[in-house]
MDAnalysis code that builds the backbone (N, CA, C; Angstrom):
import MDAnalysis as mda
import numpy as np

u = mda.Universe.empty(414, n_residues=138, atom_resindex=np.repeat(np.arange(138), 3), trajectory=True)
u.add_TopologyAttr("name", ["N", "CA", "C"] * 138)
u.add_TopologyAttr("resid", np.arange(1, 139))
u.add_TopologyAttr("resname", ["UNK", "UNK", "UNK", "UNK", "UNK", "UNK", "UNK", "UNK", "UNK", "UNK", "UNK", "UNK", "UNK", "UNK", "UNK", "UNK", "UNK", "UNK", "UNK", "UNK", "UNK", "UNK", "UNK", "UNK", "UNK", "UNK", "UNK", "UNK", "UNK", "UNK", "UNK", "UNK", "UNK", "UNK", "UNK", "UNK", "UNK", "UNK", "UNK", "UNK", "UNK", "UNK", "UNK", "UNK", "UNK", "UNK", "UNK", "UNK", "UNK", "UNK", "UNK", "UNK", "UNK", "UNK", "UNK", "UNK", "UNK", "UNK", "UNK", "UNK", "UNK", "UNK", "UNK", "UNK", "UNK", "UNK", "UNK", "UNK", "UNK", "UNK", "UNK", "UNK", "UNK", "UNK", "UNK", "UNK", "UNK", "UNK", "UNK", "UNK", "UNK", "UNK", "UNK", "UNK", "UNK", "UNK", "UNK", "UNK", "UNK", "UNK", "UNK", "UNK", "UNK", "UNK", "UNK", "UNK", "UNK", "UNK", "UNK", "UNK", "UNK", "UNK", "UNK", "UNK", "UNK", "UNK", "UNK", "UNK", "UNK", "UNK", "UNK", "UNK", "UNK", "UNK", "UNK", "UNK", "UNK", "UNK", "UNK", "UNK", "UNK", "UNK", "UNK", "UNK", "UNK", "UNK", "UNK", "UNK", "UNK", "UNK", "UNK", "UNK", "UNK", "UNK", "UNK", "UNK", "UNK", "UNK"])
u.atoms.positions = np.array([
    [-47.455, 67.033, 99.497],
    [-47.846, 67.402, 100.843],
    [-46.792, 66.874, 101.798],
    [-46.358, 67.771, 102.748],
    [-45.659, 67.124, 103.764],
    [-45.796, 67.597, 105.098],
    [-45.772, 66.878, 106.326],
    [-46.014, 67.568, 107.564],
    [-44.867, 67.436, 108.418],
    [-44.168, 68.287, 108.900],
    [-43.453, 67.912, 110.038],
    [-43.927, 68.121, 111.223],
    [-43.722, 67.028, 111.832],
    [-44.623, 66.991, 113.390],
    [-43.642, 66.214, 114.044],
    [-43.189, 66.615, 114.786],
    [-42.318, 65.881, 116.246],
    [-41.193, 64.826, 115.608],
    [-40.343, 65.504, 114.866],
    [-39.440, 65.026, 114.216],
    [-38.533, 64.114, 115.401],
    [-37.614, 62.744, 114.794],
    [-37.008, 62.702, 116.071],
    [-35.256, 62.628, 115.612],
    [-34.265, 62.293, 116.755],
    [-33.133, 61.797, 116.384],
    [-33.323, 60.467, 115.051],
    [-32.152, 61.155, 114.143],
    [-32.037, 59.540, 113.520],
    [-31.046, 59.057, 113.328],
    [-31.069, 58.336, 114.703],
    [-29.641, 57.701, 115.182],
    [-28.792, 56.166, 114.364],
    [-29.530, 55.970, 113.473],
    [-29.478, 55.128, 112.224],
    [-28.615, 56.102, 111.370],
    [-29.063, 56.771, 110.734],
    [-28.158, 57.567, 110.100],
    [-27.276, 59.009, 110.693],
    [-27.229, 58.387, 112.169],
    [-26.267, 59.632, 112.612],
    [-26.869, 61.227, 112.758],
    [-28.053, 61.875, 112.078],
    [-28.314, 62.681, 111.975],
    [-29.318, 63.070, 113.076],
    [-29.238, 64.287, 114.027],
    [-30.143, 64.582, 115.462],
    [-31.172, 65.102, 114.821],
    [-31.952, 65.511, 115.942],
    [-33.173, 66.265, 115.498],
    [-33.555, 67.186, 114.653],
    [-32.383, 68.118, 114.986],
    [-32.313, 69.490, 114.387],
    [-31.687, 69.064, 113.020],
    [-30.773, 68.773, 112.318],
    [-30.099, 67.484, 111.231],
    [-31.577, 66.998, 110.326],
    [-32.116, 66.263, 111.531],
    [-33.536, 65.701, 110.304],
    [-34.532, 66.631, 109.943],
    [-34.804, 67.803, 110.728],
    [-35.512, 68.653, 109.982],
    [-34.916, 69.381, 109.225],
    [-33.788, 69.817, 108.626],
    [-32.832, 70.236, 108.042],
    [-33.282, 69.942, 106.520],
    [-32.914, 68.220, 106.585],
    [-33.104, 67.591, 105.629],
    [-34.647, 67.638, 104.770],
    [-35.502, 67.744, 106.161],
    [-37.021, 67.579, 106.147],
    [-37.134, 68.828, 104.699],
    [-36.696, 70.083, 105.948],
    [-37.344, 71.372, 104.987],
    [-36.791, 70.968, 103.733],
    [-35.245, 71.209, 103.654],
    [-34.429, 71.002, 102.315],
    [-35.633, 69.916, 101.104],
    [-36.131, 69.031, 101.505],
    [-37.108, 68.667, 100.531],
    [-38.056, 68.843, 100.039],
    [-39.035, 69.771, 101.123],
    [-40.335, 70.675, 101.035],
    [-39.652, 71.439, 99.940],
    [-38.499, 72.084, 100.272],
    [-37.928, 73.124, 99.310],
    [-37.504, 72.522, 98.095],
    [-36.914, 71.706, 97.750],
    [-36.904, 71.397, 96.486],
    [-38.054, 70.728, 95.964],
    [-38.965, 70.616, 96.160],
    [-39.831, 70.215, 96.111],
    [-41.299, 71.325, 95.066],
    [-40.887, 72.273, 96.415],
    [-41.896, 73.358, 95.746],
    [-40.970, 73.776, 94.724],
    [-39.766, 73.958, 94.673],
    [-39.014, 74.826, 93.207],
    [-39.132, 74.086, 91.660],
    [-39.868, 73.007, 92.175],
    [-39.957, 72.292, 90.528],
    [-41.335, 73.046, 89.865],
    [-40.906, 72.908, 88.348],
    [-41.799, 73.782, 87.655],
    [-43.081, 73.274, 87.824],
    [-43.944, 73.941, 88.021],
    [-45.549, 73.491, 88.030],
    [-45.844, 72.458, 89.497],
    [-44.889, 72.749, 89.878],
    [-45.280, 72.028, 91.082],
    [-45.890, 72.859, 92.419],
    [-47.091, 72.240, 93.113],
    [-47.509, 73.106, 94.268],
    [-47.060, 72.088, 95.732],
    [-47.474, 72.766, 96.697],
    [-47.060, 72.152, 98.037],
    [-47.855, 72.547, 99.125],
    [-47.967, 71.535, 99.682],
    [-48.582, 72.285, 101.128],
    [-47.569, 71.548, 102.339],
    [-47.349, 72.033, 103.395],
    [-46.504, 72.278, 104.203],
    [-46.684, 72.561, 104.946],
    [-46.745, 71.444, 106.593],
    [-46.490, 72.139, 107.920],
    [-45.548, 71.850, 108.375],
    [-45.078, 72.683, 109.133],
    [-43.964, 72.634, 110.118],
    [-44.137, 72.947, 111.782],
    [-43.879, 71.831, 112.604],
    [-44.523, 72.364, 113.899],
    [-43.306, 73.209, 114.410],
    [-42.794, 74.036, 115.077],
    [-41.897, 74.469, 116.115],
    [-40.629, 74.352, 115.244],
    [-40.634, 74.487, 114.387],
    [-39.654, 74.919, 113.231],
    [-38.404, 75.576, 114.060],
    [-37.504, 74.480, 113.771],
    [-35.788, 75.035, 114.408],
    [-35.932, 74.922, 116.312],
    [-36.295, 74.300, 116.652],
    [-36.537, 74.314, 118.172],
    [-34.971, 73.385, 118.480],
    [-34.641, 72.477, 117.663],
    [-33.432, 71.811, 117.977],
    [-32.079, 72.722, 118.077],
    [-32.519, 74.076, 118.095],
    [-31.212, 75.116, 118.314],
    [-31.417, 76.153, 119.200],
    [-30.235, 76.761, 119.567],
    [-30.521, 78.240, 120.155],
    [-31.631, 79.376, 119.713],
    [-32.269, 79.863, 120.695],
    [-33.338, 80.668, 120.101],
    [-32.955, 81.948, 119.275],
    [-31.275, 82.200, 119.443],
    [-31.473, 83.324, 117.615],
    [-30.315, 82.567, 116.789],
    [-30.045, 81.682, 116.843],
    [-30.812, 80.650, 115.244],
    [-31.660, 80.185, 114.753],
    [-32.633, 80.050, 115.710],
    [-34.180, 79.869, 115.175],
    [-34.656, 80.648, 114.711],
    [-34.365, 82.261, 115.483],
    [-35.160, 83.555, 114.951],
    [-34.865, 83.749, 113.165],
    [-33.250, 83.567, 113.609],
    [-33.065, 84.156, 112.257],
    [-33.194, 83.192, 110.907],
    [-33.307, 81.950, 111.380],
    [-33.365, 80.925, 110.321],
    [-34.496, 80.934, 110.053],
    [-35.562, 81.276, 110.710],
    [-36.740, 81.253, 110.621],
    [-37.408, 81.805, 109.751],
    [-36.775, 83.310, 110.174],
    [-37.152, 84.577, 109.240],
    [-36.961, 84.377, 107.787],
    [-35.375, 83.751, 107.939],
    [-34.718, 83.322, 106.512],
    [-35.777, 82.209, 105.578],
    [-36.068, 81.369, 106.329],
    [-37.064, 80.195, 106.062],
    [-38.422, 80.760, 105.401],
    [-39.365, 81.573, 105.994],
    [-40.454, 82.135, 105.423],
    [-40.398, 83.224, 104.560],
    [-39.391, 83.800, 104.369],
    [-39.074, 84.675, 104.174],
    [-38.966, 83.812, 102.359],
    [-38.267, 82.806, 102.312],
    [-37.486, 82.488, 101.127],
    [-38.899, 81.193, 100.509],
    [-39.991, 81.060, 101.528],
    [-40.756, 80.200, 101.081],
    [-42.121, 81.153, 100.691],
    [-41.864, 81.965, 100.467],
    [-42.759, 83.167, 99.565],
    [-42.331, 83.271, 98.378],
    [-41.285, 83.251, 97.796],
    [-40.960, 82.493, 96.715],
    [-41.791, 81.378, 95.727],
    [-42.338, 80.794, 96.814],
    [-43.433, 79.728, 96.113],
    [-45.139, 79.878, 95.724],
    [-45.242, 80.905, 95.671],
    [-46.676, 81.611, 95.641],
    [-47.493, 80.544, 95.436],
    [-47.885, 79.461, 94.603],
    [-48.673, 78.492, 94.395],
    [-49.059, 77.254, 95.258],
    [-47.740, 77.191, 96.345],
    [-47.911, 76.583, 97.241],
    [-48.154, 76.942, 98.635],
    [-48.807, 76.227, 99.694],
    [-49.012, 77.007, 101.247],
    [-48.037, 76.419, 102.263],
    [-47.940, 76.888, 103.046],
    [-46.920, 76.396, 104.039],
    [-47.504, 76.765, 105.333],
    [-47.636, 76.026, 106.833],
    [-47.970, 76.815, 107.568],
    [-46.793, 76.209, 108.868],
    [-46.680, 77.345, 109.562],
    [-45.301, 77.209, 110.810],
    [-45.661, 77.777, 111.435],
    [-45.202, 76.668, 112.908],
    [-45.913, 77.278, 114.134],
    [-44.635, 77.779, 114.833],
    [-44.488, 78.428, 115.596],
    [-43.694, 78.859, 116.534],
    [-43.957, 79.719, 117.617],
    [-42.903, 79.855, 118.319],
    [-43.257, 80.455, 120.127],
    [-42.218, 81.436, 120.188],
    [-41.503, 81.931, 118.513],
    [-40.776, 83.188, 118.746],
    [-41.260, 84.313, 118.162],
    [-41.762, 85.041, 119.419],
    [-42.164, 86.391, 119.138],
    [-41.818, 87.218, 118.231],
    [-40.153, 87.303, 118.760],
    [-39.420, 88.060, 117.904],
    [-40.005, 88.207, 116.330],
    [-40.146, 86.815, 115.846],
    [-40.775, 86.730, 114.447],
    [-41.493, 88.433, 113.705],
    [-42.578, 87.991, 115.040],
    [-43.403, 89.191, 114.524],
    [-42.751, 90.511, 113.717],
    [-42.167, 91.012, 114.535],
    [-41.385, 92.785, 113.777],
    [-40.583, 92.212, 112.415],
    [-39.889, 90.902, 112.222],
    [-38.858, 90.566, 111.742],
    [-39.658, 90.092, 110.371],
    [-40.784, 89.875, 109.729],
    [-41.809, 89.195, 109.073],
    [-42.491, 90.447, 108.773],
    [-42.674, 91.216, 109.701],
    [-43.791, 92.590, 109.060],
    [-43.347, 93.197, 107.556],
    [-42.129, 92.996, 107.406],
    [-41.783, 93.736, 106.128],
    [-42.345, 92.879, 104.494],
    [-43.048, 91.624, 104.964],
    [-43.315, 90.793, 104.046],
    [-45.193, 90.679, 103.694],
    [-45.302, 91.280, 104.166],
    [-46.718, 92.108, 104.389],
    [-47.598, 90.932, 104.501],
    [-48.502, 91.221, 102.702],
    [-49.591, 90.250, 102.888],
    [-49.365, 88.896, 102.777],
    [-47.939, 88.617, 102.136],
    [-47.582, 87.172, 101.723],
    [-47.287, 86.521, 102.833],
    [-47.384, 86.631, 103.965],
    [-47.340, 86.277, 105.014],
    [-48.673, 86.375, 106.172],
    [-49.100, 85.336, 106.432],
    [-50.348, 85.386, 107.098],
    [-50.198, 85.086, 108.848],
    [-50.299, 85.631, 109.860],
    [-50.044, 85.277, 110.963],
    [-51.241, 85.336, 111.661],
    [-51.364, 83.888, 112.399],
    [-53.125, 83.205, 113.598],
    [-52.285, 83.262, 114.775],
    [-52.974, 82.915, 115.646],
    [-52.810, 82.318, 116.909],
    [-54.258, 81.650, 117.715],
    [-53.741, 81.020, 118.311],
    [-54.863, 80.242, 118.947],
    [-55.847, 80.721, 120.172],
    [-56.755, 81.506, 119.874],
    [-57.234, 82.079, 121.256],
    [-57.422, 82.008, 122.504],
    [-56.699, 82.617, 122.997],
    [-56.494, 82.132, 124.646],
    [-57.177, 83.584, 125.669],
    [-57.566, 83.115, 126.978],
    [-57.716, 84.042, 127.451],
    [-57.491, 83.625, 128.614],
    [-57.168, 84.517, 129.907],
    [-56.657, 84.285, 131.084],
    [-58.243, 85.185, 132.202],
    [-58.526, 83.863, 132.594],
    [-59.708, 83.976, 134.206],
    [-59.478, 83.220, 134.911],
    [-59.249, 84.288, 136.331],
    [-59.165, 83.120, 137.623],
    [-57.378, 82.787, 137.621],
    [-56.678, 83.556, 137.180],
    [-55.207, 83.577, 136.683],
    [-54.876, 81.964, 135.983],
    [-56.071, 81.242, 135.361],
    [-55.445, 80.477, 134.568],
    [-55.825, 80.795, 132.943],
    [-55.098, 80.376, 132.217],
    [-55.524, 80.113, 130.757],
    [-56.707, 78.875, 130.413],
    [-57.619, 79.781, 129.531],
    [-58.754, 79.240, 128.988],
    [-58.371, 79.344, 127.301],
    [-58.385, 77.716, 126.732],
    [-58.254, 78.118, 125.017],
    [-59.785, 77.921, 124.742],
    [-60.007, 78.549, 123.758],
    [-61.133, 78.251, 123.038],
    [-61.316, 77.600, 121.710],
    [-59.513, 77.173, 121.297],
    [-59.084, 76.494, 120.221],
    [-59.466, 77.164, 118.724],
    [-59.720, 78.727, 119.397],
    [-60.219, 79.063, 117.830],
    [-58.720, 80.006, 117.182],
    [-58.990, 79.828, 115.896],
    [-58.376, 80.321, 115.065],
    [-58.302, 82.152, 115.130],
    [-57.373, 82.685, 115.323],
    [-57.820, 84.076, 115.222],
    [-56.423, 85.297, 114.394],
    [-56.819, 86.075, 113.707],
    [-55.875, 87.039, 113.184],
    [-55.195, 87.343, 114.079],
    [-53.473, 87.427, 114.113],
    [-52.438, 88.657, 114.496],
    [-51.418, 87.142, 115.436],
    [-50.805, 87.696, 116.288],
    [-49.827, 87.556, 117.302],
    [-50.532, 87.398, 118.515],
    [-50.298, 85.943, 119.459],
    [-50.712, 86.433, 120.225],
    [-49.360, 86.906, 121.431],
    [-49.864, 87.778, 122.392],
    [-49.122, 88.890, 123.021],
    [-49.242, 88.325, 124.705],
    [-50.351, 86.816, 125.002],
    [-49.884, 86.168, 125.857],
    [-48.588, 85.266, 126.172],
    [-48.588, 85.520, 127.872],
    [-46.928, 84.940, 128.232],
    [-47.819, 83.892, 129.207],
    [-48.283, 83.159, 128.736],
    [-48.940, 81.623, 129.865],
    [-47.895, 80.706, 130.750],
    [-46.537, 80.664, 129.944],
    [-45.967, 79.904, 130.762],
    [-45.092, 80.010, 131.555],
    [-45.033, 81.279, 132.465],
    [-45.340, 81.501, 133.996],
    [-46.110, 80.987, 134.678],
    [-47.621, 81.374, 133.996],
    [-48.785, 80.973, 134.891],
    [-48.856, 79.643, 135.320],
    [-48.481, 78.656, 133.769],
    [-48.203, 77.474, 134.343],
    [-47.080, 76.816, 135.226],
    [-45.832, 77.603, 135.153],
    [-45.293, 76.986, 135.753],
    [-45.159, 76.984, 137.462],
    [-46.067, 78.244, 137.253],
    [-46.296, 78.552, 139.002],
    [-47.413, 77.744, 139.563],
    [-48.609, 77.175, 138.475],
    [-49.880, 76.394, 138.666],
    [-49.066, 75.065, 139.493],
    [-48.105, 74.475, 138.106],
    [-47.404, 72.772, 138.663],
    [-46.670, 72.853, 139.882],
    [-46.101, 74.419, 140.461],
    [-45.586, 74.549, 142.063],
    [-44.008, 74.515, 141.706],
    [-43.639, 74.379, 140.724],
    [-42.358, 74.573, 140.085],
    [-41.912, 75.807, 140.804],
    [-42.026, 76.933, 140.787],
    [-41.703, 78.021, 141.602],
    [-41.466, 77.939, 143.014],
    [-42.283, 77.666, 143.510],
    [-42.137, 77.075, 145.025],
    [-41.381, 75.867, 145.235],
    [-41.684, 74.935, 144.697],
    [-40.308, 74.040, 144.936],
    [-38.609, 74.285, 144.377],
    [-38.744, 75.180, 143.365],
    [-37.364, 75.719, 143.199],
    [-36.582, 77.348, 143.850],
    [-37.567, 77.125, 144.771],
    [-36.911, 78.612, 145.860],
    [-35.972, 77.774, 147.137],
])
């Protein structure tokens, strides 16, 4: 079992953020490739320590190549859309939630539930116009 959650610099061994999850996955992955071996696996915001299409595409590359492991689960969160079209070709071996949100009163309401597909909300406008960020940067 392994979780990545809020990985940080590891300025001990020289290696940044993006560097230690590198390493992180690289072990999930060898990990699941041993014979008879299973895994479970989270990853929060997977590749956030880079430009957003190296994330896309590493990403894609990433789930894409961790279907490979049928016996084991993996779950990755992310905030790139793009994903979606780029993942459809991997059908059922690929499972995609999102967290239910709904917008009343122009703010976001979660209901923290679990739900099938993509979600197709853009909230952080709403918030950033809520904190006055907009208005103080005009």
């Amino acid at each position: 079992m392994a979780v990545s959650i809020n990985l940080n610099d590891n300025l001990r061994s020289g290696y940044s953020h993006f560097m230690t999850e590198l390493l992180h996955l690289k072990t999930v992955v060898e990990q699941s490739g041993q014979e008879k071996q299973r895994c479970f696996a989270v990853f929060d915001e997977l590749f956030r320590g880079t430009n957003q299409d190296d994330a896309l595409d590493i990403t894609q590359a990433t789930i894409s190549g961790l279907t490979r492991f049928p016996g084991s689960v993996f779950f990755v969160s992310t905030h790139l859309l793009g994903l979606e079209a780029k993942l459809a070709p991997l059908g059922a071996a690929v499972g995609a939630y999102c967290i239910d949100c709904s917008i009343a009163n122009g703010r976001p309401v979660f209901s923290y539930r679990l739900c099938p597909g993509w979600s197709q909300l853009k909230i952080g406008r709403l918030l950033f116009d809520e904190v006055g960020l907009n208005t103080l940067l005009k």
